[in-house]
N, C-alpha and C positions, 0 to 999 in steps of 0.2 A: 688267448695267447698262451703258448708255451713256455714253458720253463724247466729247466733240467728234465725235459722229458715228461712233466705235470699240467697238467690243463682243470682247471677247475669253470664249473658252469654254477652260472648265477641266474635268477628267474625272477622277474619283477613284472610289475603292470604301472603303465602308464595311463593314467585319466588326462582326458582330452578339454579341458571348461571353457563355455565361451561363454565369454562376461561383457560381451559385447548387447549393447541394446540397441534398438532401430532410430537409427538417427538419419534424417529428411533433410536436406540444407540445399539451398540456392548458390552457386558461385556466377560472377560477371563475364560475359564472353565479348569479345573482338569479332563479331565476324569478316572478314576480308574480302569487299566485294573481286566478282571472279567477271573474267571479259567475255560477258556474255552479252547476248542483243534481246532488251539494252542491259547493262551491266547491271548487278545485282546478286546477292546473297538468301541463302536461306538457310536461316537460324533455326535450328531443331532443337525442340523443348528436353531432349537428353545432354545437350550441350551446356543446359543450366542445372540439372538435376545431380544431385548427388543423394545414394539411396544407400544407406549400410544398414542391413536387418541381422540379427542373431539365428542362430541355427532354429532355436526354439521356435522364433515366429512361424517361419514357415509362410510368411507372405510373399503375394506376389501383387509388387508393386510398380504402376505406370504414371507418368508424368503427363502431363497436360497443361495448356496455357489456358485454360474454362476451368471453372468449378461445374458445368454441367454439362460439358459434350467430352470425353475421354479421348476424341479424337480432333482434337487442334492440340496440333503438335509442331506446326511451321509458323515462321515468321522469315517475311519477305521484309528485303533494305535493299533502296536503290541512292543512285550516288549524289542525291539529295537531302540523305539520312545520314552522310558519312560526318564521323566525331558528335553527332548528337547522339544524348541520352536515353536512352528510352524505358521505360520503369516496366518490367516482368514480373508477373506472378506467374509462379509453378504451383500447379494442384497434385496430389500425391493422390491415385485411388487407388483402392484394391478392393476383390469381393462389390464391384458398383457403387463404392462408398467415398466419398473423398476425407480421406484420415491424418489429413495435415497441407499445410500451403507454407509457402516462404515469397520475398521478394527479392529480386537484384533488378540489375541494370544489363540493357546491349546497346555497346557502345559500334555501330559499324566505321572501320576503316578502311583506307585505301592508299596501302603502302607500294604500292606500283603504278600511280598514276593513270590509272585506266580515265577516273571521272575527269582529269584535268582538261584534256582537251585543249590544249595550250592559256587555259584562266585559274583562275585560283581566286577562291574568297577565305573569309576570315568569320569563325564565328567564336563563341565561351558562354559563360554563364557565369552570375556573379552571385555573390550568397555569403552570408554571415560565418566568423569562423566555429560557428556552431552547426550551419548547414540551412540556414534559414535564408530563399529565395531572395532575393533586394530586386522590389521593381524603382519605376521613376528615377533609372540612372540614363543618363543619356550618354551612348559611348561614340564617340569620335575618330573618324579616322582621319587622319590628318595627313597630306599627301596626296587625298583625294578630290574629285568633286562633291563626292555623295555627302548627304545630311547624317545628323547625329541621329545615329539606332537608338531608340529609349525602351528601355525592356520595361516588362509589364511582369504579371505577375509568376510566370517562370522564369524570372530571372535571365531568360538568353536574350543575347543579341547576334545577329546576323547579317554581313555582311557578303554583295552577293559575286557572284563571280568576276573577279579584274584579269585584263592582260600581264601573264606571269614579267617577272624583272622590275616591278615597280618597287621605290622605296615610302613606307608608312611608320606613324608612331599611333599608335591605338591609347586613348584617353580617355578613361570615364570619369564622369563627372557630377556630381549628386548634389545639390545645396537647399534644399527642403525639408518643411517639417522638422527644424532642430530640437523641438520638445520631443519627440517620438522615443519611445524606450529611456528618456533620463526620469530619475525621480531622486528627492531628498536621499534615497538610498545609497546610490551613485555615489554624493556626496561625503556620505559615511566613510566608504569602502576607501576613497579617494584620500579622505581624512588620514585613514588607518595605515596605509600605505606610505605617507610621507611622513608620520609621527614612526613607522617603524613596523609596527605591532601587528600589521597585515600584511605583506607583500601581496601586490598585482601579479600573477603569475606567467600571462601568457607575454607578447608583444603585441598582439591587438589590442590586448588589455592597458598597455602601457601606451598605445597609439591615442587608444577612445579617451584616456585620463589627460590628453595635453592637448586639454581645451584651447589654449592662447597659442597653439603652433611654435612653440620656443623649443620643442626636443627637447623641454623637461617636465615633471609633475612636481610642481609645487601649489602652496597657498595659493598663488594667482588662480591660476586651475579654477578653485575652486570658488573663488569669489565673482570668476566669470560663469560657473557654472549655475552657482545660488544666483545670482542676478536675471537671467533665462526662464531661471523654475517660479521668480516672482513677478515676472513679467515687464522688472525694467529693463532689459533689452528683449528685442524679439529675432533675435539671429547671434553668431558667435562673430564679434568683430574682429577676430585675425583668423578666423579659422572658416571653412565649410563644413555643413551639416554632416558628411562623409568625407573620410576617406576611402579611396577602392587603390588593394597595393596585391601586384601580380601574385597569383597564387602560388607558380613556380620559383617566386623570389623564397632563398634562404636565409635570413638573418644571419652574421656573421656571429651576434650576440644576443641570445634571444630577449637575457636579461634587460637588454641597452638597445631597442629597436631602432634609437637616434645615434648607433656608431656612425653609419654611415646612411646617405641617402637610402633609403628605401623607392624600389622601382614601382611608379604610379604613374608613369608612360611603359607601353611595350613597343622598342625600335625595332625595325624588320628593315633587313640594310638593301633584301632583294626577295621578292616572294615569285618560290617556283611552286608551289605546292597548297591544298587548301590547308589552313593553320588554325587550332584551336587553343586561344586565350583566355584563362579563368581568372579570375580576381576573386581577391577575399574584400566583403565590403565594411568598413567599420564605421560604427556612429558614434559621433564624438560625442562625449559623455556620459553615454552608457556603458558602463565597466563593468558591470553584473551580465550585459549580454538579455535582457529583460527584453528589446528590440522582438516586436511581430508585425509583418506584414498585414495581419488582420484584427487589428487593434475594433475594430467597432463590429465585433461578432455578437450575436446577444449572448452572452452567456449568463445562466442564470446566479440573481444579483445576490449576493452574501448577507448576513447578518453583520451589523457592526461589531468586530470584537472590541472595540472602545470604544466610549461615547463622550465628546466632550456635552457639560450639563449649565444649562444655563435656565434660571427662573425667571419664567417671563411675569412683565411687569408692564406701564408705561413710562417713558423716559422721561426723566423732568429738564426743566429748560435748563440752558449752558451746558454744563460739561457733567454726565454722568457717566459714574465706574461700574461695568454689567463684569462680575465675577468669571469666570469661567472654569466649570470642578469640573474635576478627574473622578470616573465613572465606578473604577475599579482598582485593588491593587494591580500595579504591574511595574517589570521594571522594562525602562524604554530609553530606544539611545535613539531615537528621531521619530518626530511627524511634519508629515506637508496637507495643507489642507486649502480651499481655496471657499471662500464663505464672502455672501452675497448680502451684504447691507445698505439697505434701498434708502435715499432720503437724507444723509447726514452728510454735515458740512466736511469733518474730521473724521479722523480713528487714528489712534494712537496706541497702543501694547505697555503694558508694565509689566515685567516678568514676575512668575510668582515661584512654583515648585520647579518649573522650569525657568535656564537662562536664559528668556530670550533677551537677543538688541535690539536695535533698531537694523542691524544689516539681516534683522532674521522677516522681516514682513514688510509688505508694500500694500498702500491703499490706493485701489487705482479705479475709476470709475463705478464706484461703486462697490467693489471688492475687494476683500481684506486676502490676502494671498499669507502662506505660512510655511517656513522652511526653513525648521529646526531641527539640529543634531547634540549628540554630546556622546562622543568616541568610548569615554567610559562607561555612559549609560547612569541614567538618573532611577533610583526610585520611587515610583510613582505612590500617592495612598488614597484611599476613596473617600473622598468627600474634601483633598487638599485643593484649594485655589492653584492650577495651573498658572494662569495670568488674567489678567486683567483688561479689559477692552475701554479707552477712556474715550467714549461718544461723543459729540460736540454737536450743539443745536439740533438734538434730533427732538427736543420737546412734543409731550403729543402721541410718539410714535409707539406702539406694542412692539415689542422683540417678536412676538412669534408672527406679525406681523411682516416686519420687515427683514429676519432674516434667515438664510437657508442655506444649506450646501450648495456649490454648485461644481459641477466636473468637467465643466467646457473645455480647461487649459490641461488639466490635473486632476488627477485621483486623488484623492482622501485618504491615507493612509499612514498607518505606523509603524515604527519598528522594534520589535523584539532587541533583548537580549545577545539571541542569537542568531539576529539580523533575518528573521523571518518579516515579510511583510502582511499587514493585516488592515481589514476596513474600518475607518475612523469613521465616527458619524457624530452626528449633533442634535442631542433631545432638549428640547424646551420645555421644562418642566412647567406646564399649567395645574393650576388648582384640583384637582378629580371633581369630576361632578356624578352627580349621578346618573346621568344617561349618555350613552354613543351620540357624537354630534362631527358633522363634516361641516368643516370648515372653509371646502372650497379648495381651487387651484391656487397658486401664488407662484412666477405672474399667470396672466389670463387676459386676453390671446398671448402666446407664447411662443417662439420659434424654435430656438435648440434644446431649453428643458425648462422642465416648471415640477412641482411640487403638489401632491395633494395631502393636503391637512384634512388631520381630524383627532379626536379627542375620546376617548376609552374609558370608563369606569374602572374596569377593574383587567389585570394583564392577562393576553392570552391570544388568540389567532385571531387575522384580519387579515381579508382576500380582497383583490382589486382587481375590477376585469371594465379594460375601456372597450368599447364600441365606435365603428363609425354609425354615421344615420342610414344604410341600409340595416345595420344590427349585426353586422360582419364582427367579431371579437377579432381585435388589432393586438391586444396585451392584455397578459395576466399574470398576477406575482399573489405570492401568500406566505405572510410571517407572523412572527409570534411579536407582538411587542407590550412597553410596560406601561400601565395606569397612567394616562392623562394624555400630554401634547405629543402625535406622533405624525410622521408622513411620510409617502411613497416619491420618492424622485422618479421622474419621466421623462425620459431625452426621445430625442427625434430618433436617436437608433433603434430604439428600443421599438417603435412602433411598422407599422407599412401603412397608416393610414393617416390623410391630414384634413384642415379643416374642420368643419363642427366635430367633435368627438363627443360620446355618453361613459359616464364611469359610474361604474355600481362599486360602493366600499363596503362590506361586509362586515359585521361583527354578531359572534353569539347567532341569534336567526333573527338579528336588523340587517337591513341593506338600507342602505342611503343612495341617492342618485344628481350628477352634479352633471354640466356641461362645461366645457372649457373649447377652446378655438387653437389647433395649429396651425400658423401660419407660413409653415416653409413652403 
């Protein structure tokens, strides 16, 4: 630019950086079915793809719905697919290589009524507010003739095509399995929350915490809750196993999900069009969200990081006190445990390091059930008397004899500090001997789980591998455990084979060899 007649020139260089790297990502697409014969859509695998590479690379990159064919690139949806989900994997290749994948979703719609055809159905899917499928709901349409759709383990239900202008209320309804996803932890959290010192954060969270249906969380709560976990009631008596509350519903308050009713009918005042209703499902009493669908997966079984320790002995006649020590230091703000004592008239608790009551344990056919907390958390020390087990007419009887873990109702389990959960378990400390000896199953025959005993010299690895009588291997587990009384628990999950079974227990280079009987 000029100036009084003066122009001065300036001479610079501009560098150009690109600080971009190759990012590969999935986005969700709508496709809209188009009126064709018969109607239908297709969804192209660039419609999911999103590719940004830097200059550097210098790739050349193609999308794909295979990780081995470069060339499936379509997906067909017809108007039977419309508002269902459908789970996508995009393959990213270049140079014939596939060098990254991602997932989303196509969801097809049909906002012009092409599929209607003067009917209209109703479908959704219902799922935890963490995203976890809820089968065994049965959802209702009320209005109608048809029966209650009960979703299985995708979670949808489906309702099929009706003459559009009818009036419906949609209902789901879930009342099973109330132990499912609760445990002593629940409890805690529950605790923590009405003393203060933890707020429940979500409105699920505050739904699944008001056990007795009052719209509030209190003590009660929780006295219904512990009463469940020990097996004096076996259902929630003002409540159902679930709640399922519209997914489209907003809280007004998130903090207060009892401001006002929460919608768990969806009214449809006239239906022209097909409609998709999602529900969040919540299980009452679980407030950690702990809830899975596939709670009886084998996963392989843990070490105890606690052990309650008990010295086996036999029990003298009337009433004898069987100690119960604390394995390790720790410090602990709950355990629930559920322990199988064969043969005795009574059992009774005395607290020792820990408080228990009597609202903390129930003895019920033969099982000693256990579910205890303490918000602040107790210091544990190794070798302190936790509590006290006060036996009645078990005269006669060996402790390692008659009793064992068992996890029919309940897991075993402890809690941390800092509310981590971890596997309790129960050593019976026998005398050391000098050689490897199997003790046999306990019980035998056996239906949903039984125990095999045996006894160690000195600590270190023992392997267990059962057999059917073809010599098929059904299961096999391998741990380290310590000098003297120890055993493998064995549920009916854990195996595929029933009937006679052979079990080889391993120690050092002994094998031992036992027979035991499933009878499921």
């Amino acid at each position: 630019e000029s100036c009084n007649q003066l122009m001065d020139t300036f001479n610079f260089v501009v560098t150009v950086l690109d600080t971009t790297s190759t990012d590969l990502r999935c986005r969700k697409t709508f496709p809209r079915i188009l009126d064709l014969d018969p109607p239908r859509v297709r969804d192209n695998v660039n419609n999911h793809a999103i590719i940004m590479t830097s200059c550097s690379d210098n790739l050349v990159i193609t999308p794909s719905y295979s990780n081995t064919n470069i060339n499936d690139t379509v997906r067909t949806y017809f108007c039977s697919d419309v508002l269902l989900d459908y789970p996508i994997n995009v393959y990213f290749w270049s140079n014939g290589q596939v060098i990254g994948s991602c997932m989303s979703l196509a969801t097809p719609i049909d906002p012009d009524g092409i599929c209607s055809a003067g009917k209209a159905g109703i479908l959704g899917y219902i799922e935890t507010e963490s995203g976890k499928l809820v089968p065994e709901v049965n959802v209702n349409l009320l209005g109608s003739n048809m029966p209650a759709y009960a979703t299985v383990n995708d979670g949808m239900y489906m309702f099929p095509g009706m003459e559009t202008g009818g009036t419906y209320d949609v209902r789901p309804v879930r009342d099973n399995k109330p132990l499912e996803g609760v445990s002593t932890l629940d409890l805690i959290l529950m605790q923590r929350h009405v003393l203060g010192l933890s707020k429940l954060t979500t409105p699920y969270d505050l739904i699944a915490a008001d056990v007795n249906h009052d719209d509030r969380v209190t003590a009660s709560d929780i006295v219904q809750l512990r009463k469940l976990i020990l097996g004096i009631t076996d259902k929630f008596p003002e409540n159902t196993s679930w709640r399922l509350v519209d997914k489209g519903y907003e809280f007004p308050d998130a903090s207060n999900p009892f401001a006002e009713p929460f919608r768990e009918v969806y009214h449809i005042d006239e239906l022209n069009s097909r409609m998709r209703i999602d529900w969040i499902g919540v299980k009452i009493g679980d407030v950690n969200a702990s809830y899975s669908p596939n709670v009886n997966d084998n996963t392989q079984r843990r070490s105890a990081g606690f052990n309650l320790l008990v010295d086996d002995r036999t029990l003298a006649s009337g009433m004898d006190v069987v100690p119960v020590i604390a394995s390790a230091d720790i410090m602990m703000t709950g355990l629930q445990t559920s322990m199988e004592i064969r043969g005795l008239d009574k059992v009774t608790l005395r607290p020792g390091a820990i408080d228990l009551s009597d609202a903390n344990y129930s003895f019920r056919n033969g099982v000693l059930t256990i579910s205890w907390n303490n918000t602040s958390g107790a210091t544990i020390r190794s070798g302190e008397t936790l509590f006290e087990i006060l036996a009645e007419n078990g005269a006669g009887s060996r402790l390692s004899d008659i009793m064992s873990i068992t996890e029919e109702r309940i897991a075993s389990e402890f809690y941390t500090g800092n509310m981590n959960a971890d596997r309790l378990g129960l050593r019976i400390n026998v005398q050391p001997t000098e050689a490897f000896e199997l003790l046999g199953s306990k019980p035998n025959p056996w239906e949903n789980q039984t125990a095999i005993h045996f006894s160690i010299p000195a600590k270190g690895e023992v392997s267990l591998t059962v057999r059917d009588v073809t010599g098929r291997m059904v299961y096999s587990a391998k741990e380290r455990f310590d000098a003297g009384h120890n055993s493998f628990p064995v549920t009916k999950d854990m195996i595929s084979g029933h009937g006679l079974l052979l079990y080889e227990v391993k120690f050092a280079d002994e094998v031992k060899v036992g027979k035991m009987i499933n009878i499921k």
